[in-house]
C-alpha positions in Angstrom: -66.5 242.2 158.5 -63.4 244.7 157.7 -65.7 248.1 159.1 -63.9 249.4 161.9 -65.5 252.6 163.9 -63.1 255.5 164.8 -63.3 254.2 168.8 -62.3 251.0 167.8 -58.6 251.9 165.9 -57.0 249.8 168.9 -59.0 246.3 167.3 -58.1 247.4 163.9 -54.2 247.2 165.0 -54.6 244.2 166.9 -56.7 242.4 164.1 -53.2 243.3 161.5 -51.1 242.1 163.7 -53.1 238.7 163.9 -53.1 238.5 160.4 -49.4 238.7 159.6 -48.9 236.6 162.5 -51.5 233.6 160.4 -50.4 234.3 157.2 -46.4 233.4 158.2 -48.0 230.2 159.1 -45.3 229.5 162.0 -45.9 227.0 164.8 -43.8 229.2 167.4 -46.6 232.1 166.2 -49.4 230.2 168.0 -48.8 231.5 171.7 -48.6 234.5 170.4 -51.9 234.8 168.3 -53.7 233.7 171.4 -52.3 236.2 173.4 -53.2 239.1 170.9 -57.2 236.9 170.8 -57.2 237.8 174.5 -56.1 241.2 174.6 -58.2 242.1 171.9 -61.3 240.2 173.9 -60.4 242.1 177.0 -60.3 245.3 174.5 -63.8 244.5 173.4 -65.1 244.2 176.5 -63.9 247.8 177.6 -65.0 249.6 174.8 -68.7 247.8 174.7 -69.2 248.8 178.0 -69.2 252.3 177.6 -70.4 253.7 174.6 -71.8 256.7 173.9 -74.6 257.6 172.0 -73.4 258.4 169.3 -71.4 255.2 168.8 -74.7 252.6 169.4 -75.7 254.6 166.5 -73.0 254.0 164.3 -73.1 250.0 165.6 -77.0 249.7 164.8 -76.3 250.8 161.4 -72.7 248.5 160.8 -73.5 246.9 157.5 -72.4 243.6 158.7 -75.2 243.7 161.3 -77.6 241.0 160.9 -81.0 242.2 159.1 -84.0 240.4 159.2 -83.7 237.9 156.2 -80.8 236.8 158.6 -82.6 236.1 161.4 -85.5 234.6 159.6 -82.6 232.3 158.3 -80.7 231.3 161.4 -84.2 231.5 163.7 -87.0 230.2 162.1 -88.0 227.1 160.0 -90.5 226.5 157.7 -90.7 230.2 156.4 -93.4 230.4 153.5 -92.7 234.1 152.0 -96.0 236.3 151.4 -96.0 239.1 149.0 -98.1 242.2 148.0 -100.8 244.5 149.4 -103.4 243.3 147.1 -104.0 247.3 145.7 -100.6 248.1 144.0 -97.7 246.1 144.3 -95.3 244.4 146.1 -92.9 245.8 148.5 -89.4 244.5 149.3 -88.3 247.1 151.5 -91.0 244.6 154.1 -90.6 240.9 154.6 -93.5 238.8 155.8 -94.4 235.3 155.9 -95.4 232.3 157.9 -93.1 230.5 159.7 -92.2 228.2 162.7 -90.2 228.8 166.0 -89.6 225.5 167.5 -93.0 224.3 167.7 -94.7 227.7 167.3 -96.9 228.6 164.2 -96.1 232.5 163.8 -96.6 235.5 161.4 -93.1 236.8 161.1 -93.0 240.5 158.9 -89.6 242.9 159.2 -88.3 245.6 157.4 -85.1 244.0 155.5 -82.4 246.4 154.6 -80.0 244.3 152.4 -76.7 243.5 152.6 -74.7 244.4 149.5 -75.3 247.2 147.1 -77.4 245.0 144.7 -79.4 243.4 147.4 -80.1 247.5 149.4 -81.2 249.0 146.0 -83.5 245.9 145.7 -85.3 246.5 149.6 -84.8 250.3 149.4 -82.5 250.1 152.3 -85.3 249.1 154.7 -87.5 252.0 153.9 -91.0 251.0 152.9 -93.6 252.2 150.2 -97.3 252.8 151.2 -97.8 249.5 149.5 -95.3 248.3 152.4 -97.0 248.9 155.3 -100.4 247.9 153.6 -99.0 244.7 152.9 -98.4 244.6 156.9 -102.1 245.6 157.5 -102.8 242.2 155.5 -101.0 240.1 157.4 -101.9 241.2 160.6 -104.9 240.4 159.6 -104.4 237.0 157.9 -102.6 236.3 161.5 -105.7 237.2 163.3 -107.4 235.1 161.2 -105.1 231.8 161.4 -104.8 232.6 165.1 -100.6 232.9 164.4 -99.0 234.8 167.1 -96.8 237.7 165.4 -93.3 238.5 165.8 -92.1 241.5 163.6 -88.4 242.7 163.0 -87.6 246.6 163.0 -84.7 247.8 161.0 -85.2 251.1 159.2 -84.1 254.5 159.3 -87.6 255.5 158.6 -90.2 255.3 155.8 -89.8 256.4 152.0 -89.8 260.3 152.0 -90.4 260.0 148.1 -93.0 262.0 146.4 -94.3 258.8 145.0 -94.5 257.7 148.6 -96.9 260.6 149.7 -98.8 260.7 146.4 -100.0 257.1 147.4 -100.4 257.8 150.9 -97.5 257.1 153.0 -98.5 258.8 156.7 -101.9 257.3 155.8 -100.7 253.7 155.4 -98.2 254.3 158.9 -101.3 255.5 160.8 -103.4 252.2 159.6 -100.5 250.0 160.8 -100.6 251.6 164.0 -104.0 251.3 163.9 -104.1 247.7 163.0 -101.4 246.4 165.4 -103.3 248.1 168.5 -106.9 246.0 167.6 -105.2 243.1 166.1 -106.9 240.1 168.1 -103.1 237.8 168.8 -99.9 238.4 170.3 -97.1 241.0 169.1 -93.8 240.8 169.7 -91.7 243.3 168.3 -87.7 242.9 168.1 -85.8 246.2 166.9 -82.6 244.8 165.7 -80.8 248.5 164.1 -82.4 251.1 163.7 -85.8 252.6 165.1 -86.5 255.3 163.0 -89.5 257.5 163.3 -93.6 256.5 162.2 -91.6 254.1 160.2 -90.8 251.7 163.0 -93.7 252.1 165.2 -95.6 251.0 162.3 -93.8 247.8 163.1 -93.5 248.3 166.9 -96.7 248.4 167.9 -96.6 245.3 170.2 -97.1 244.0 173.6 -93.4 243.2 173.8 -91.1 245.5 172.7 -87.7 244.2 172.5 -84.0 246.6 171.6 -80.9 244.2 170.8 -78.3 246.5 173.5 -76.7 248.4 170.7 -80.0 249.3 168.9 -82.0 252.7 168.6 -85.3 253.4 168.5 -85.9 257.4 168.1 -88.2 259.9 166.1 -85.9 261.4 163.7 -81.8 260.4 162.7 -79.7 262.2 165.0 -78.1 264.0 161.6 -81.8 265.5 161.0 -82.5 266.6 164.5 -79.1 268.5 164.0 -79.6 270.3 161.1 -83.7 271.4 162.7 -81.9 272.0 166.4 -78.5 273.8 165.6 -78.5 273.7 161.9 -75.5 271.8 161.8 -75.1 267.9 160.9 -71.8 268.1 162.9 -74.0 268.1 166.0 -75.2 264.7 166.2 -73.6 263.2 169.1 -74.9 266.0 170.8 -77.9 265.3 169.0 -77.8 261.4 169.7 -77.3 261.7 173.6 -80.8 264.1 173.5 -82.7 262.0 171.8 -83.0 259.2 174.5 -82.8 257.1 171.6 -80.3 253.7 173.2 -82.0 250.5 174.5 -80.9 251.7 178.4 -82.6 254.8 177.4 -86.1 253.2 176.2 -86.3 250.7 179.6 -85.5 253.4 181.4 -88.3 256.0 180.0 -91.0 252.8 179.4 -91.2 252.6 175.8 -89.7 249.0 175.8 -90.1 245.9 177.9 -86.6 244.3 177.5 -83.4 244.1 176.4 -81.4 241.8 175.0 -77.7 241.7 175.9 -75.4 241.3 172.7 -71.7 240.2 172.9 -68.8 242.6 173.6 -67.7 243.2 169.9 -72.1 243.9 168.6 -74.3 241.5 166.8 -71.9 242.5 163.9 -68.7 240.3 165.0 -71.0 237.4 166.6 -74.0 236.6 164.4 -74.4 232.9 165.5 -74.7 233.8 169.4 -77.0 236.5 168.2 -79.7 234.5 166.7 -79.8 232.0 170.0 -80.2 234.8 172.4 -82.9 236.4 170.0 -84.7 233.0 169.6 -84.6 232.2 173.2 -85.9 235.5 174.0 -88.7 235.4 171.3 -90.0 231.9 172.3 -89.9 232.5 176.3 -92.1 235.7 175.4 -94.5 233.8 173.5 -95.1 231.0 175.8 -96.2 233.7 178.5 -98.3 235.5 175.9 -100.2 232.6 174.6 -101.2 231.7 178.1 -103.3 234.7 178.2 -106.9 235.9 177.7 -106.7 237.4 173.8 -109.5 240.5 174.9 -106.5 241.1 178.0 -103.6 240.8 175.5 -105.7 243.8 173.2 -106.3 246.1 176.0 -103.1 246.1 177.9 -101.2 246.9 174.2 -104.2 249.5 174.6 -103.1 250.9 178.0 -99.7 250.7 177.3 -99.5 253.0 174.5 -102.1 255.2 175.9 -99.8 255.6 179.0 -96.6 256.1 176.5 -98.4 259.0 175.0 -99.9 260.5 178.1 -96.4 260.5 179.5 
């Protein structure tokens, strides 16, 4: 991780100075480096604890940020990939497969953005095809059918705006998602992990629990392309940012999520390892209540819910 944000020029220097200090090798530099770990902790700490919202925005979309093939890594066991929509091809832009959590059986599906130039071109940076989100349709319902609880990662700017992409039906294949995740007959819990962007992501966060790691978004349209509609300038956005709602205090707060979970001062980015525990424990401690109940309840409060999202 060598990405440092324009707020965060004071970690930059500190981080130089800690690395002249190692690469001297000196015993007497020891103190020292520790001294510099603990300012820059303290640092950390500060700036994490008020950001704007503008910067969460620049965090959810650091490309050192875990994605979803990370989390599947470091979370689950077991994980048997499943690919295609069965009608035109498959889609890497969407992961999916079955996996376990502990001792859970689950459905696990997430958008995967990549994390190197080779590996983004591959998954279309997170933004799915039709074919995508039909492949999510079939295994929501292969989960119904196995009786798999499903937990789904969100991390995508939005669908494919590609002409391609509408030719074959991409606001069809979003509104059949959304369709399928409200009737689905098992548990959904949704984890947004980036970005939230637009029909794209609800296609995926459709759930009874919605979950936004703290330096997440989840909003209908980039801050950049409410700009240029708005005020028909891109150099708007943090103005932009801030009146879109679009931060994990923002969702609690207006009822569009059901939790979130804290992430270390520093993002998800600079502490991977302690990312993946807190996401696990959150995932199974959401399940086990879940699974205890009624699946007809489970349907019609994901119902409710997002009949009550809309009417507000």
């Amino acid at each position: 991780m060598n990405k440092y944000f324009d707020f965060e020029k004071s970690i930059e220097i500190i981080d130089n100075k800690i690395k002249i200090l190692e690469s001297n090798n000196k015993d007497n530099n020891f103190d020292l480096i520790q001294n510099y770990n603990l300012e820059k902790k303290n640092l950390l700490k500060k700036i994490y604890s008020s950001l704007t919202s503008w910067q969460k925005v620049q965090i959810a979309r650091h490309s050192s940020r875990p994605h979803t093939l990370d989390y599947i890594n470091n979370i689950f066991i077991n994980f048997v990939p499943l690919s295609g929509d069965k009608k035109f091809a498959e889609d890497q832009a969407i992961l999916g497969g079955l996996a376990k959590i502990d001792d859970l059986s689950v459905m696990v599906i997430g958008n995967e953005k990549g994390n190197s130039m080779e590996s983004r071109i591959k998954h279309n940076f997170g933004m799915a095809k039709p074919e995508g989100y039909r492949k999510v349709q079939r295994l929501l319902i292969l989960a119904e059918k196995l009786q798999l609880p499903i937990v789904t990662f969100v991390d995508t700017a939005g669908a494919f705006p590609g002409k391609e992409a509408e030719e074959r039906g991409q606001s069809e294949s979003i509104a059949s998602s959304i369709a399928q995740c409200l009737k689905v007959k098992t548990p959904i819990i949704s984890i947004i992990i980036g970005e939230g962007g637009s029909g794209g992501a609800i296609a995926l966060a459709t759930a009874d629990r919605i979950l936004m790691l703290e330096n997440s978004i989840f909003s209908v349209i980039s801050p950049e392309g409410c700009a240029s509609i708005l005020w028909r300038n891109t150099e708007a956005v943090q103005k932009a940012a801030k009146s879109l709602k679009l931060t994990a205090e923002d969702c609690i707060k207006l009822d569009i999520i059901d939790e979130i979970i804290k992430e270390m001062p520093g993002g998800a980015h600079r502490h991977p390892n302690e990312q993946f525990l807190l996401v696990k424990k959150t995932i199974i401690a959401n399940l086990k209540e879940l699974i205890k109940l009624p699946v007809e309840k489970i349907v019609a409060k994901r119902n409710e819910k997002f009949i009550n999202i809309t009417l507000n």
